[in-house]
Predicted model as a PDB file, atoms N, CA, C, CB and O in Angstrom, pLDDT in the B-factor column:
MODEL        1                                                                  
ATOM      1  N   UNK A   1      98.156-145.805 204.467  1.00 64.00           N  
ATOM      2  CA  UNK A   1      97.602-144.880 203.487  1.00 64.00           C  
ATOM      3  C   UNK A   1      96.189-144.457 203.885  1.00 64.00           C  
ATOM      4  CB  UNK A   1      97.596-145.520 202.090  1.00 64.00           C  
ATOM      5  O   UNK A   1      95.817-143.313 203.623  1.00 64.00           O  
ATOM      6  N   UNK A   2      95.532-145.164 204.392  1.00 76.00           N  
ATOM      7  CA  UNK A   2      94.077-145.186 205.160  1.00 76.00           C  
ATOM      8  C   UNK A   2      93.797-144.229 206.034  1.00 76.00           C  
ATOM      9  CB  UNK A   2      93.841-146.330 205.940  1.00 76.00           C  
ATOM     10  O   UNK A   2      92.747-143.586 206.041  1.00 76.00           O  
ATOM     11  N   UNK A   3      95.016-144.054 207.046  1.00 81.00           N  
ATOM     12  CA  UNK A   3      94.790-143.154 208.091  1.00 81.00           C  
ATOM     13  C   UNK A   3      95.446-141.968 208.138  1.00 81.00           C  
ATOM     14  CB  UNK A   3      95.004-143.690 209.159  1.00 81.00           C  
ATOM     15  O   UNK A   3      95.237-141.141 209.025  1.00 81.00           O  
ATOM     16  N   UNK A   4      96.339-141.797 207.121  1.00 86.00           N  
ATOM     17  CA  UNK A   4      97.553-140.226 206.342  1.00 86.00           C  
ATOM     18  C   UNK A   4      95.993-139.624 206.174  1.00 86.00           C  
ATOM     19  CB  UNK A   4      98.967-140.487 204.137  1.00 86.00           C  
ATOM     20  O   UNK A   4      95.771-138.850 207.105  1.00 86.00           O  
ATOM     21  N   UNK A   5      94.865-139.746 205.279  1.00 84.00           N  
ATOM     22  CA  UNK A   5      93.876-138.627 204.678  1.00 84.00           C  
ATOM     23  C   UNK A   5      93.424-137.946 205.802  1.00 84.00           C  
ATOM     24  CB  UNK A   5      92.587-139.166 203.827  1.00 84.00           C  
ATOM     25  O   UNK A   5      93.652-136.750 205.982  1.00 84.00           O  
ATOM     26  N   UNK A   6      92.603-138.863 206.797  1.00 85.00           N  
ATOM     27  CA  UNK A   6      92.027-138.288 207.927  1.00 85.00           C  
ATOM     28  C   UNK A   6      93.153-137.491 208.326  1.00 85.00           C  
ATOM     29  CB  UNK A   6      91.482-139.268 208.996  1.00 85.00           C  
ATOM     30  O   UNK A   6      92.979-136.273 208.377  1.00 85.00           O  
ATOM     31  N   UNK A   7      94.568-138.088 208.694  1.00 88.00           N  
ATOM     32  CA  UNK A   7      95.328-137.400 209.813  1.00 88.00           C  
ATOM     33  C   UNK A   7      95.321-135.670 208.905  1.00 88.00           C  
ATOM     34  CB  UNK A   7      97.256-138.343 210.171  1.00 88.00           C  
ATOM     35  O   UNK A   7      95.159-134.647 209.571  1.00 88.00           O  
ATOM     36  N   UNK A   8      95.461-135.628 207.814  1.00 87.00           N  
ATOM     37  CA  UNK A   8      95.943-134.760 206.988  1.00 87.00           C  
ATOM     38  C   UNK A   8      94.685-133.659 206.870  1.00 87.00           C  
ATOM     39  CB  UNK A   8      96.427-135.501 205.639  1.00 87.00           C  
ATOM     40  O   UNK A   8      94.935-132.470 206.676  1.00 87.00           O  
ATOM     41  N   UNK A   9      93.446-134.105 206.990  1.00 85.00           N  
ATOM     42  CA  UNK A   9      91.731-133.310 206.798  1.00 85.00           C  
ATOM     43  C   UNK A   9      92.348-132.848 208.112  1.00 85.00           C  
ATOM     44  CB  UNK A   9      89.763-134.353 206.727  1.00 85.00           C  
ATOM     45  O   UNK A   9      92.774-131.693 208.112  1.00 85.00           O  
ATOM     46  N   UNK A  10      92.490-133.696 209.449  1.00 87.00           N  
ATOM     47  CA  UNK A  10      92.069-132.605 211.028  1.00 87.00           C  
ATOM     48  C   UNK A  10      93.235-132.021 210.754  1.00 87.00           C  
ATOM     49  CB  UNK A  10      91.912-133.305 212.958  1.00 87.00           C  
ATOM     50  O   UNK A  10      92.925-130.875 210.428  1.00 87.00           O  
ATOM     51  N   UNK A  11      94.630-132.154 210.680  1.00 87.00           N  
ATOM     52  CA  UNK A  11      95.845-131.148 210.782  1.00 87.00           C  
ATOM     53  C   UNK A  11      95.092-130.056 209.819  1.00 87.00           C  
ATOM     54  CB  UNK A  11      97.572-131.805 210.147  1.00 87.00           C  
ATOM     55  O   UNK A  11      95.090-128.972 210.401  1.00 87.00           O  
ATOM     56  N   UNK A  12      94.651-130.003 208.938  1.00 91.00           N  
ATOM     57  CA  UNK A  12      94.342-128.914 207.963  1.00 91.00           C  
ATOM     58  C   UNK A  12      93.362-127.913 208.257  1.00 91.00           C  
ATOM     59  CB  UNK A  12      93.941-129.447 206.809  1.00 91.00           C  
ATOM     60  O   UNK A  12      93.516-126.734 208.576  1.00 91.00           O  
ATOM     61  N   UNK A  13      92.274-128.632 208.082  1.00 90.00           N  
ATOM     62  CA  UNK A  13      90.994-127.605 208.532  1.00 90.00           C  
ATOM     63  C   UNK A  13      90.634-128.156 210.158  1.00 90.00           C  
ATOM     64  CB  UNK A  13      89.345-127.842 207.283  1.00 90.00           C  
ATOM     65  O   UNK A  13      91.737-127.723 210.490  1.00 90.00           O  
ATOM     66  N   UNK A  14      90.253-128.543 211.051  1.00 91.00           N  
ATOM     67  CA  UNK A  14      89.688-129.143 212.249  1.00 91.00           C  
ATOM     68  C   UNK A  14      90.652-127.876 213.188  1.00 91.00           C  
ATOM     69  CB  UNK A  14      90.059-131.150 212.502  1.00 91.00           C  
ATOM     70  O   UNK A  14      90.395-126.794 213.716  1.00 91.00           O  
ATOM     71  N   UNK A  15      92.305-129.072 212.954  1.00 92.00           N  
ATOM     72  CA  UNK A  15      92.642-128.390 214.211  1.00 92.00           C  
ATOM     73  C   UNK A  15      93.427-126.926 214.251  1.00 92.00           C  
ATOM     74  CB  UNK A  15      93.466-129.361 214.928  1.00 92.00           C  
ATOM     75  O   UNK A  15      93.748-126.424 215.328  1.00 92.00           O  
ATOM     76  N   UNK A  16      93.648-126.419 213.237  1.00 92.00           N  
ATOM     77  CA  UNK A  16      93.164-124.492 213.065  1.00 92.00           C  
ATOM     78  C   UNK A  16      91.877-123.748 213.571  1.00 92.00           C  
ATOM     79  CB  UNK A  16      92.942-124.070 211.458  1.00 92.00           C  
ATOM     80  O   UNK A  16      91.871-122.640 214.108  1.00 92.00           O  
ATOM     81  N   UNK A  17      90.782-124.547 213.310  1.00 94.00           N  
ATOM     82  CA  UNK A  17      89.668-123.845 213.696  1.00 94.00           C  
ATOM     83  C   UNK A  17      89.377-123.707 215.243  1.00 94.00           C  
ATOM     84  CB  UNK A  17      88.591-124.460 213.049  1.00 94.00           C  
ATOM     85  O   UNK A  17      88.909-122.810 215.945  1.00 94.00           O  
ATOM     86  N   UNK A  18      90.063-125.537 215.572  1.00 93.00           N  
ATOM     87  CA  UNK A  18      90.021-125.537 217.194  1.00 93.00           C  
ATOM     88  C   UNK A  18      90.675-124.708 217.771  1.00 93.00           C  
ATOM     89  CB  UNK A  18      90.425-126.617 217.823  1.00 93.00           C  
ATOM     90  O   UNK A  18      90.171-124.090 218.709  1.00 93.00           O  
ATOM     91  N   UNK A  19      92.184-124.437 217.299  1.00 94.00           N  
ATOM     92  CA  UNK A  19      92.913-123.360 217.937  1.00 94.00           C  
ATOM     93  C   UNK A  19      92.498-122.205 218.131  1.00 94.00           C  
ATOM     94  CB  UNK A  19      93.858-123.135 217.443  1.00 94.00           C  
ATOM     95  O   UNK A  19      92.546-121.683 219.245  1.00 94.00           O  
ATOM     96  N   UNK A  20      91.981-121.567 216.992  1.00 94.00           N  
ATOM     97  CA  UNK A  20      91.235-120.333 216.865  1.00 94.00           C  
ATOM     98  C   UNK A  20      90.036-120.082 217.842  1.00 94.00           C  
ATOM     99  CB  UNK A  20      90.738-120.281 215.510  1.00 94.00           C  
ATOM    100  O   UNK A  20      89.897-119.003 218.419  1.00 94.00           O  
ATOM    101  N   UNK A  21      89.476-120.770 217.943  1.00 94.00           N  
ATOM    102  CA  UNK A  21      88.160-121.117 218.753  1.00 94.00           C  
ATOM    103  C   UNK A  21      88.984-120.650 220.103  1.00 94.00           C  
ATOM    104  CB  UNK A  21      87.459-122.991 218.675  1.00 94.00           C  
ATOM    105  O   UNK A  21      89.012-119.581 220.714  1.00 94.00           O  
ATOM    106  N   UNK A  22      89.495-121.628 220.256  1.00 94.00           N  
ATOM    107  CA  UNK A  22      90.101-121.986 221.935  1.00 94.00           C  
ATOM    108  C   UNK A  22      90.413-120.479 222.448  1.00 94.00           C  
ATOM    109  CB  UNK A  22      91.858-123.128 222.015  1.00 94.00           C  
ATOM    110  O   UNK A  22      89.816-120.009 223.416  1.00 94.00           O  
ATOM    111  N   UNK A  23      91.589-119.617 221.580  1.00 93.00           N  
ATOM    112  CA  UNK A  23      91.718-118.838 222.046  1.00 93.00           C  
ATOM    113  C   UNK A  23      91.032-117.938 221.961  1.00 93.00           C  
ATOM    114  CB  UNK A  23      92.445-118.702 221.979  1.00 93.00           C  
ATOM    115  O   UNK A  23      91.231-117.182 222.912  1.00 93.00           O  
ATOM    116  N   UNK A  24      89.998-117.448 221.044  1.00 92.00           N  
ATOM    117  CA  UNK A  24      89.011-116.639 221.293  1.00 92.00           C  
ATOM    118  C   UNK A  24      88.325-116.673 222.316  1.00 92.00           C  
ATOM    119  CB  UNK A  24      88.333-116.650 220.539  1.00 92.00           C  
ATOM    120  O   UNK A  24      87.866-115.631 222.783  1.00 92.00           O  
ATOM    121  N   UNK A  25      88.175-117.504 222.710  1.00 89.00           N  
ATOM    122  CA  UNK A  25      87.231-118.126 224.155  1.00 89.00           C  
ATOM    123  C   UNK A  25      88.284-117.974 225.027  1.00 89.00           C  
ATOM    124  CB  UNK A  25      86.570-119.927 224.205  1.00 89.00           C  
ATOM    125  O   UNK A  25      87.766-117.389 225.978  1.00 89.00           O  
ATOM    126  N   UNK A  26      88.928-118.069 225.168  1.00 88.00           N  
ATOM    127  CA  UNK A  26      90.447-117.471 226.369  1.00 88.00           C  
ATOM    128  C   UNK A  26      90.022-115.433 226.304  1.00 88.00           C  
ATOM    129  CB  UNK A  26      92.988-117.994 225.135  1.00 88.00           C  
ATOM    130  O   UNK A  26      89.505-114.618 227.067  1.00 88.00           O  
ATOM    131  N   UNK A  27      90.410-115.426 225.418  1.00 87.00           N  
ATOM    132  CA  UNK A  27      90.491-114.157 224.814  1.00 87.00           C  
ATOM    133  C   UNK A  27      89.469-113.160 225.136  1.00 87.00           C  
ATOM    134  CB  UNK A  27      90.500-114.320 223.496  1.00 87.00           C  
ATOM    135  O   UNK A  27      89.806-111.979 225.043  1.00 87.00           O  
ATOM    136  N   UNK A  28      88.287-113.440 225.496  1.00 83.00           N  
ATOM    137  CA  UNK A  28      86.937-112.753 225.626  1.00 83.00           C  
ATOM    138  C   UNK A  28      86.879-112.983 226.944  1.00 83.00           C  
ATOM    139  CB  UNK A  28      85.656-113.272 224.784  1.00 83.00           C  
ATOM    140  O   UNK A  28      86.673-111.982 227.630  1.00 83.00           O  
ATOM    141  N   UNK A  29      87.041-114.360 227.694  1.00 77.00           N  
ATOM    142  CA  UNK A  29      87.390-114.735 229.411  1.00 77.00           C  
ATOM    143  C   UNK A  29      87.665-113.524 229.934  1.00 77.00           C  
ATOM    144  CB  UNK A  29      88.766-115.771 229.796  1.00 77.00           C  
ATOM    145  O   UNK A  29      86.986-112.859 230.716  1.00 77.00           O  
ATOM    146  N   UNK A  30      89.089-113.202 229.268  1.00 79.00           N  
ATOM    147  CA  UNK A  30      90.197-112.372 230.056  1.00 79.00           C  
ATOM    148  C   UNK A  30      89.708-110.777 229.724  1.00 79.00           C  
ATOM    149  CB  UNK A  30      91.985-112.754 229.416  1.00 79.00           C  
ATOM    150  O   UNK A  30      90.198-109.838 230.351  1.00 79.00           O  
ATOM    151  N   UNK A  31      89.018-110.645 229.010  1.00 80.00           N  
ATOM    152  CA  UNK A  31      89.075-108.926 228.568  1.00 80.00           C  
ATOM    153  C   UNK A  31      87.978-108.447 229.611  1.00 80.00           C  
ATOM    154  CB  UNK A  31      88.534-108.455 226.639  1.00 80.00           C  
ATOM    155  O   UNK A  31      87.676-107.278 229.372  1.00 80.00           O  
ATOM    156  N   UNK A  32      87.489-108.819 230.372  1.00 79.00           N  
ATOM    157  CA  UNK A  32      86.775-108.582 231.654  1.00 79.00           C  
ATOM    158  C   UNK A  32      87.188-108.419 232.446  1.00 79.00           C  
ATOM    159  CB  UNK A  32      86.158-109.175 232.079  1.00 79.00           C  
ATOM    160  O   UNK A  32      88.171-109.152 232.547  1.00 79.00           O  
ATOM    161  N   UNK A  33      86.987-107.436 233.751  1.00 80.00           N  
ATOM    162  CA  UNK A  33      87.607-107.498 234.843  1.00 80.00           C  
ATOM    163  C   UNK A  33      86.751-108.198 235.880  1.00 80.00           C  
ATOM    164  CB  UNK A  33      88.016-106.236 235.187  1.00 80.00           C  
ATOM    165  O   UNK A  33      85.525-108.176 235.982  1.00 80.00           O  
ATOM    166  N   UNK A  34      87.929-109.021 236.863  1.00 83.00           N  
ATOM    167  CA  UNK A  34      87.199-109.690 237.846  1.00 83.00           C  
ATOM    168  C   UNK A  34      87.192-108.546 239.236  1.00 83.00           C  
ATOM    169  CB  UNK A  34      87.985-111.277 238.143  1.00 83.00           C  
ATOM    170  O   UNK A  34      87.969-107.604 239.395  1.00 83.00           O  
ATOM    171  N   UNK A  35      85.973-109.008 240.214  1.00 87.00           N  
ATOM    172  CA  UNK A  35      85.448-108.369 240.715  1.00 87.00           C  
ATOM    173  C   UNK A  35      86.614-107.657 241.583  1.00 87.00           C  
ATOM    174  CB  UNK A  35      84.403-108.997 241.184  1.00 87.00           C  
ATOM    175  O   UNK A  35      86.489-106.465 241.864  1.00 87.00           O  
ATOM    176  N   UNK A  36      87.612-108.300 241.955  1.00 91.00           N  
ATOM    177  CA  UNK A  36      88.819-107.613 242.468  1.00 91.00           C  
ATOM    178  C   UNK A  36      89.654-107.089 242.316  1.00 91.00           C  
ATOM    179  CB  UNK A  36      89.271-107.864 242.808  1.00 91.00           C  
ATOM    180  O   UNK A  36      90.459-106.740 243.179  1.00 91.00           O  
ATOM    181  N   UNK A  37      89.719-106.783 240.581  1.00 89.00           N  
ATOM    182  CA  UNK A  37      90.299-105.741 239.712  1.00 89.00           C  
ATOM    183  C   UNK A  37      89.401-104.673 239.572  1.00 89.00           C  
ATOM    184  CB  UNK A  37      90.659-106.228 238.388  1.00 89.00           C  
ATOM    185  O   UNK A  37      89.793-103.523 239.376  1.00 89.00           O  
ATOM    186  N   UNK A  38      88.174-104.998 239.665  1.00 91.00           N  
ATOM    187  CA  UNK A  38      87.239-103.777 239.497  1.00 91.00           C  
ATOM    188  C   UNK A  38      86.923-102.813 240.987  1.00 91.00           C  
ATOM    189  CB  UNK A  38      85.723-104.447 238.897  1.00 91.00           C  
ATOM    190  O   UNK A  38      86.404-101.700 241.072  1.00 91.00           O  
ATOM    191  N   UNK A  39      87.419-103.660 242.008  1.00 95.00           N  
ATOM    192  CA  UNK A  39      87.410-103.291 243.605  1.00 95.00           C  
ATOM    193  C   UNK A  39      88.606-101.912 243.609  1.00 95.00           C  
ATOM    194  CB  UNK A  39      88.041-104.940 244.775  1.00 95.00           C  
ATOM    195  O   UNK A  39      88.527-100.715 243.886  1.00 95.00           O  
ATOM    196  N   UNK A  40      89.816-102.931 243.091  1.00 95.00           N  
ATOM    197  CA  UNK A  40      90.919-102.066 243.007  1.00 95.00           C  
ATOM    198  C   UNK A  40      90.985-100.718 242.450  1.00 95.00           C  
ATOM    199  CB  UNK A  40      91.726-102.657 242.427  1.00 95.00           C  
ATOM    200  O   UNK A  40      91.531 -99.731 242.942  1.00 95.00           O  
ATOM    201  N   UNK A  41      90.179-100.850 241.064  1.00 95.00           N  
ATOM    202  CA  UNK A  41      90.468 -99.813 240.238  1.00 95.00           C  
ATOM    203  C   UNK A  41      89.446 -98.705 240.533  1.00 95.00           C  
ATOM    204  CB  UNK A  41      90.474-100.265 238.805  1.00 95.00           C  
ATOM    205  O   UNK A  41      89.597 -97.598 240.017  1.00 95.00           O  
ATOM    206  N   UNK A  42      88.626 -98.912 241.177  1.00 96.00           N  
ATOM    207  CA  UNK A  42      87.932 -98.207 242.176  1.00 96.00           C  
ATOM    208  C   UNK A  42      88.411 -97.339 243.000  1.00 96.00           C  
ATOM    209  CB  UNK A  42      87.446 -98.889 242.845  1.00 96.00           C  
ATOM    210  O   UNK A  42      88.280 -96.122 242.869  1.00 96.00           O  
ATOM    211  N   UNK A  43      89.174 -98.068 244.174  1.00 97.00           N  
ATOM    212  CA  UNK A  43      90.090 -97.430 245.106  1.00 97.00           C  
ATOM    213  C   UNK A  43      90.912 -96.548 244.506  1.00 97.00           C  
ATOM    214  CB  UNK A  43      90.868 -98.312 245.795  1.00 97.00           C  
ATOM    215  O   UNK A  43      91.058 -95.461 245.065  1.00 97.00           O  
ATOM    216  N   UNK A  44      91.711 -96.846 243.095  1.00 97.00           N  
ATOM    217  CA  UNK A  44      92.401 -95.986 242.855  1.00 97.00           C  
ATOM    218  C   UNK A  44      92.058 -94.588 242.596  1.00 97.00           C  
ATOM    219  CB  UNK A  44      92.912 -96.405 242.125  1.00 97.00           C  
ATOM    220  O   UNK A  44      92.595 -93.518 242.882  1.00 97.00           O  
ATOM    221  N   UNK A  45      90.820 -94.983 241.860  1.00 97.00           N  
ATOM    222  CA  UNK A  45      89.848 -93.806 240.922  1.00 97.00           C  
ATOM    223  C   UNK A  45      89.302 -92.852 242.259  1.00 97.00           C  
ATOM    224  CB  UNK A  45      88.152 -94.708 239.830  1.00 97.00           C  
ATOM    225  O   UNK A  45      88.829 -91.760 241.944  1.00 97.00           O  
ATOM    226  N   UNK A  46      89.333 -93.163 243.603  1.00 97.00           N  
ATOM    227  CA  UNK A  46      88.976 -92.516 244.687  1.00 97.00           C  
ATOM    228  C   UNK A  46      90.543 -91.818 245.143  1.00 97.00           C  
ATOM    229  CB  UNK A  46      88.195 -93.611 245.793  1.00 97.00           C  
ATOM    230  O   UNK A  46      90.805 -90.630 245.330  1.00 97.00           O  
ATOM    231  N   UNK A  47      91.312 -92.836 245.226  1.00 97.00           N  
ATOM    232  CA  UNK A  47      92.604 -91.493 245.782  1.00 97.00           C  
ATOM    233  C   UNK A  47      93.119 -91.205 244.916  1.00 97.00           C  
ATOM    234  CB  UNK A  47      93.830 -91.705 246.752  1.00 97.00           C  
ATOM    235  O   UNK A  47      94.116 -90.546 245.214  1.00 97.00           O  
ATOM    236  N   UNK A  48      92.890 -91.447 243.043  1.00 98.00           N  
ATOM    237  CA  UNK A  48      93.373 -89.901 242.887  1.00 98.00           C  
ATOM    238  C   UNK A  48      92.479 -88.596 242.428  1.00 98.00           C  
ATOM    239  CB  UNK A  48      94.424 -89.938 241.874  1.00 98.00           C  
ATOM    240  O   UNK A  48      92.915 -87.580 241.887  1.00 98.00           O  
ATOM    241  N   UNK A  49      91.274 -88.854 242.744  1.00 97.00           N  
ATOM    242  CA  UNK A  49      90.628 -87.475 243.016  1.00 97.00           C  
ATOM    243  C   UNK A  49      90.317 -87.166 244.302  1.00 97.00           C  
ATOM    244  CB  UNK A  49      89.444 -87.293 242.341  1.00 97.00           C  
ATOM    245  O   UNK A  49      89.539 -86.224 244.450  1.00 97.00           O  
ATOM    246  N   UNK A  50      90.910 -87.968 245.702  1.00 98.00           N  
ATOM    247  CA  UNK A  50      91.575 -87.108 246.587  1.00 98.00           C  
ATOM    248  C   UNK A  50      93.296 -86.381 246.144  1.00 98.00           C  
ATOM    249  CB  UNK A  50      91.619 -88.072 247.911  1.00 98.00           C  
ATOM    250  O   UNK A  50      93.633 -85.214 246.341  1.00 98.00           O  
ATOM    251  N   UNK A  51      93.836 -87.078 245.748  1.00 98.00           N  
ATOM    252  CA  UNK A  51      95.201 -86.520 245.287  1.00 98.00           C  
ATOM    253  C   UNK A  51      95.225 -84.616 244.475  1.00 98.00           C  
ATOM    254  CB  UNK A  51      95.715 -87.873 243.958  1.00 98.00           C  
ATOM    255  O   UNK A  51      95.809 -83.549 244.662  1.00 98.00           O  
ATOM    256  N   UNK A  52      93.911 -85.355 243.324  1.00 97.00           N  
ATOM    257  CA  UNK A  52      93.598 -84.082 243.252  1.00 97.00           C  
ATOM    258  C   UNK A  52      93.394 -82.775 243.449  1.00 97.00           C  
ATOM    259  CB  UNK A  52      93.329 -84.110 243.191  1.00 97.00           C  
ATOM    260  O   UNK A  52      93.790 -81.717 242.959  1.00 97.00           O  
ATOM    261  N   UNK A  53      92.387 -83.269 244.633  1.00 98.00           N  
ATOM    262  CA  UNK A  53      91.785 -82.301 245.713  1.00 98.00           C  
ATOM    263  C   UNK A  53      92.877 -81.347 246.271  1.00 98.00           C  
ATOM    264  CB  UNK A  53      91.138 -83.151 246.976  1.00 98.00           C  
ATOM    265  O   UNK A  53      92.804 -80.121 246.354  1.00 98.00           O  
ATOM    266  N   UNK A  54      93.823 -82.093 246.608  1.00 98.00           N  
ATOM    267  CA  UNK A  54      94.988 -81.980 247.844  1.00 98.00           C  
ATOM    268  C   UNK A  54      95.281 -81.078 246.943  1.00 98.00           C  
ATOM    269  CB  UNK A  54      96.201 -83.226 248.438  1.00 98.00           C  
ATOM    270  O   UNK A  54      94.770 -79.991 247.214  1.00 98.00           O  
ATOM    271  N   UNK A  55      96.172 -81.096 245.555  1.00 97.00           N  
ATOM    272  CA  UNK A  55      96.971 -80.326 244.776  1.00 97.00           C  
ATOM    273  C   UNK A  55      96.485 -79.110 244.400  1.00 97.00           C  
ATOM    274  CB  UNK A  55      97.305 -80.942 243.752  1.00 97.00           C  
ATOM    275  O   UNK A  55      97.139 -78.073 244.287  1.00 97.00           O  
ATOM    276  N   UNK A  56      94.865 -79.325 244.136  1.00 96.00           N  
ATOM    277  CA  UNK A  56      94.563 -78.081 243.724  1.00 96.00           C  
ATOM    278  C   UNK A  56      94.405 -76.651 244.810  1.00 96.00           C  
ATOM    279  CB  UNK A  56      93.345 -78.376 243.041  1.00 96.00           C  
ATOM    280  O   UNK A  56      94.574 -75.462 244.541  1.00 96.00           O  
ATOM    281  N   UNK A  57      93.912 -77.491 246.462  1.00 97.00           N  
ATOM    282  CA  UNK A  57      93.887 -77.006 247.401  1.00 97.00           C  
ATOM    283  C   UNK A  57      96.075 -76.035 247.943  1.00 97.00           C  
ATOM    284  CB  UNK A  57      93.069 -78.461 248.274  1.00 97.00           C  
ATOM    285  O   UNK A  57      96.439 -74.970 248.443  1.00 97.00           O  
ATOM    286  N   UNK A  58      96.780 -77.290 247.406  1.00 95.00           N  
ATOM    287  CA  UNK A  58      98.065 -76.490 247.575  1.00 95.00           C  
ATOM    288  C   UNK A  58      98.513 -75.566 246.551  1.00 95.00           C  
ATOM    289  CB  UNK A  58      99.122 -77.346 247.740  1.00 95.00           C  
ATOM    290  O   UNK A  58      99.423 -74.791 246.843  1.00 95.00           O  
ATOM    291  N   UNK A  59      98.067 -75.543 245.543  1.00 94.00           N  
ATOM    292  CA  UNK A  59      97.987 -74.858 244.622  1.00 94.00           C  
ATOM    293  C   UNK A  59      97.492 -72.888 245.188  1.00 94.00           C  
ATOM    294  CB  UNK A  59      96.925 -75.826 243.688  1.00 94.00           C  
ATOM    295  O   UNK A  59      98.108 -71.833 245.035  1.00 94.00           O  
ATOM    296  N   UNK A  60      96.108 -73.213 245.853  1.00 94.00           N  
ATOM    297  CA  UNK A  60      95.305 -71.992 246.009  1.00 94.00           C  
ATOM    298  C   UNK A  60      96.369 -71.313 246.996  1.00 94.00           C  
ATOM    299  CB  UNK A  60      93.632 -72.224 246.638  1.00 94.00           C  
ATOM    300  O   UNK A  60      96.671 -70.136 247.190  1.00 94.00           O  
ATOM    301  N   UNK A  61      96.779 -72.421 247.498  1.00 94.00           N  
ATOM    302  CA  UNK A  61      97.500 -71.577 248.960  1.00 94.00           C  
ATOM    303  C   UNK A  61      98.785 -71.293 248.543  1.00 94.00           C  
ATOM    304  CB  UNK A  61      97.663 -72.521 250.530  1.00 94.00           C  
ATOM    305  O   UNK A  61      99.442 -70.608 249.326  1.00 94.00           O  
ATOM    306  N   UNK A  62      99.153 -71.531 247.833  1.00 93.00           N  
ATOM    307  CA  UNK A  62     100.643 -70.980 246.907  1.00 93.00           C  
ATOM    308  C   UNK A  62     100.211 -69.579 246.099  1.00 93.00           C  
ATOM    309  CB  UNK A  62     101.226 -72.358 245.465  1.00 93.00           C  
ATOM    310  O   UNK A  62     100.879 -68.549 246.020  1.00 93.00           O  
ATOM    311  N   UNK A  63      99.117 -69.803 245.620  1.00 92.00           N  
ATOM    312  CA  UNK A  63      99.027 -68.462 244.807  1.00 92.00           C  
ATOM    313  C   UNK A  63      98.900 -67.205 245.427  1.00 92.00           C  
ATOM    314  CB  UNK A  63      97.964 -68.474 243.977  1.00 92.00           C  
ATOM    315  O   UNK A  63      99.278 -66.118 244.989  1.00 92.00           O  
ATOM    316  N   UNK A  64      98.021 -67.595 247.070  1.00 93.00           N  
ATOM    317  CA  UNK A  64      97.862 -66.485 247.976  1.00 93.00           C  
ATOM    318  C   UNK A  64      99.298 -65.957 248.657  1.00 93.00           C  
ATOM    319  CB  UNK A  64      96.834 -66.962 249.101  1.00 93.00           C  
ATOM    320  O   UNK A  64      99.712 -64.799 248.609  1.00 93.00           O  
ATOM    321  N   UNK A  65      99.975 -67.133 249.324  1.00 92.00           N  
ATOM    322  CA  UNK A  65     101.453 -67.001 249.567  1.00 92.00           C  
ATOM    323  C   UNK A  65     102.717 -66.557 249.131  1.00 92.00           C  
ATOM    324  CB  UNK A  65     101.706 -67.721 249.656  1.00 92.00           C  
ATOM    325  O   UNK A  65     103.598 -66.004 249.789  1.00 92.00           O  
ATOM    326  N   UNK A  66     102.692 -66.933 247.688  1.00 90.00           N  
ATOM    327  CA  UNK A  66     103.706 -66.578 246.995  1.00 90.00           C  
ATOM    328  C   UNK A  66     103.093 -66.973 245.343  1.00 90.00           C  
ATOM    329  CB  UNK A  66     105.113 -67.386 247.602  1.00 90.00           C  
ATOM    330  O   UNK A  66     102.883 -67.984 244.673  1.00 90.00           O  
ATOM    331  N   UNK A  67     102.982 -65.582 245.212  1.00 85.00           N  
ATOM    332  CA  UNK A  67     102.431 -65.437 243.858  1.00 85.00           C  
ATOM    333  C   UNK A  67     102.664 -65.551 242.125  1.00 85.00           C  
ATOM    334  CB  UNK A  67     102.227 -64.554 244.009  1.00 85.00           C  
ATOM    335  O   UNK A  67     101.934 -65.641 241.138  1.00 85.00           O  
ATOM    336  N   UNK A  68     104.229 -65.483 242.426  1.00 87.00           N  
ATOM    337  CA  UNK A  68     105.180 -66.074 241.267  1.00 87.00           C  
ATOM    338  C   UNK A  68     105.824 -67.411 241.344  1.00 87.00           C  
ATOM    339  CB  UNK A  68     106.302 -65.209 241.088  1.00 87.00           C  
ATOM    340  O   UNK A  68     106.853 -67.865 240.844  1.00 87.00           O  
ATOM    341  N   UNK A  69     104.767 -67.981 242.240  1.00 88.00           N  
ATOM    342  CA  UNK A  69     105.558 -69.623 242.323  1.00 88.00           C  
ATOM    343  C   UNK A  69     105.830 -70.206 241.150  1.00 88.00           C  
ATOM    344  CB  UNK A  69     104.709 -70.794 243.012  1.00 88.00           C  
ATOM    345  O   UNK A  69     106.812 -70.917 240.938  1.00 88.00           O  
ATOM    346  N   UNK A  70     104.539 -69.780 239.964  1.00 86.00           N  
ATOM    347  CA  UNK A  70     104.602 -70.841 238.802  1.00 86.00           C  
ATOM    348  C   UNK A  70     105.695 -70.553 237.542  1.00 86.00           C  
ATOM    349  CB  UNK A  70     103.073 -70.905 238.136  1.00 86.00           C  
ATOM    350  O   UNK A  70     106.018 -71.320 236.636  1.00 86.00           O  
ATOM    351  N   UNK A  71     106.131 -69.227 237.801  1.00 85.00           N  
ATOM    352  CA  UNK A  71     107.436 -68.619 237.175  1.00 85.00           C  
ATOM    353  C   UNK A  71     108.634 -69.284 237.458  1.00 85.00           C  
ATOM    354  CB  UNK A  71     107.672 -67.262 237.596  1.00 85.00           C  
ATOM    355  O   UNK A  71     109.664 -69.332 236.786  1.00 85.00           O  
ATOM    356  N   UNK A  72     108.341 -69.845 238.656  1.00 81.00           N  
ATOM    357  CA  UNK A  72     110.068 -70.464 239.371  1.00 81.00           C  
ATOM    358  C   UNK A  72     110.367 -71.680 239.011  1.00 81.00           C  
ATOM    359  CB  UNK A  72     110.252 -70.644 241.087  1.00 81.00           C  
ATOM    360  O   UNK A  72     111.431 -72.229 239.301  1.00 81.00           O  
ATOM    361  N   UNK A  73     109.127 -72.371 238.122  1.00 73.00           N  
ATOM    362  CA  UNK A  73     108.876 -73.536 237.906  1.00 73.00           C  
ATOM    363  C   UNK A  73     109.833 -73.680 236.268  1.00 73.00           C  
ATOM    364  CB  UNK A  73     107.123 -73.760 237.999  1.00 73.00           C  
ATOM    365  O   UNK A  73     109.855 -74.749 235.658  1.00 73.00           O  
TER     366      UNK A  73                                                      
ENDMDL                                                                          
END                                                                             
């Protein structure tokens, strides 16, 4: 009967708060990018405004070439 109250106080309030805690602190860890996700997303952010480039450049040369291309579309 001695040791049911305690067990019954941490199941109740203690170890909810710990959980909560824990994963907030997981939770804030992870919402950052590490330096090799931020490397990556870099690279990407560079080829696709070369990708860009490219399209808008095939674009110009379609309109000079054939001028109802975007009709055929």
């Amino acid at each position: 009967m001695d040791f049911e109250v305690p067990v019954i106080l941490f199941l109740a309030v203690v170890a909810p708060i710990w959980i909560i805690a824990h994963y907030a602190t997981r939770w804030r860890a992870t919402k950052s990018l590490s330096t090799d996700e931020e490397q990556l997303l870099e690279e990407l952010w560079q080829s696709a405004e070369r990708m860009e480039q490219r399209i808008n450049a095939l674009e110009r040369i379609l309109d000079t070439e054939v001028t109802d291309w975007r009709k055929k579309l």
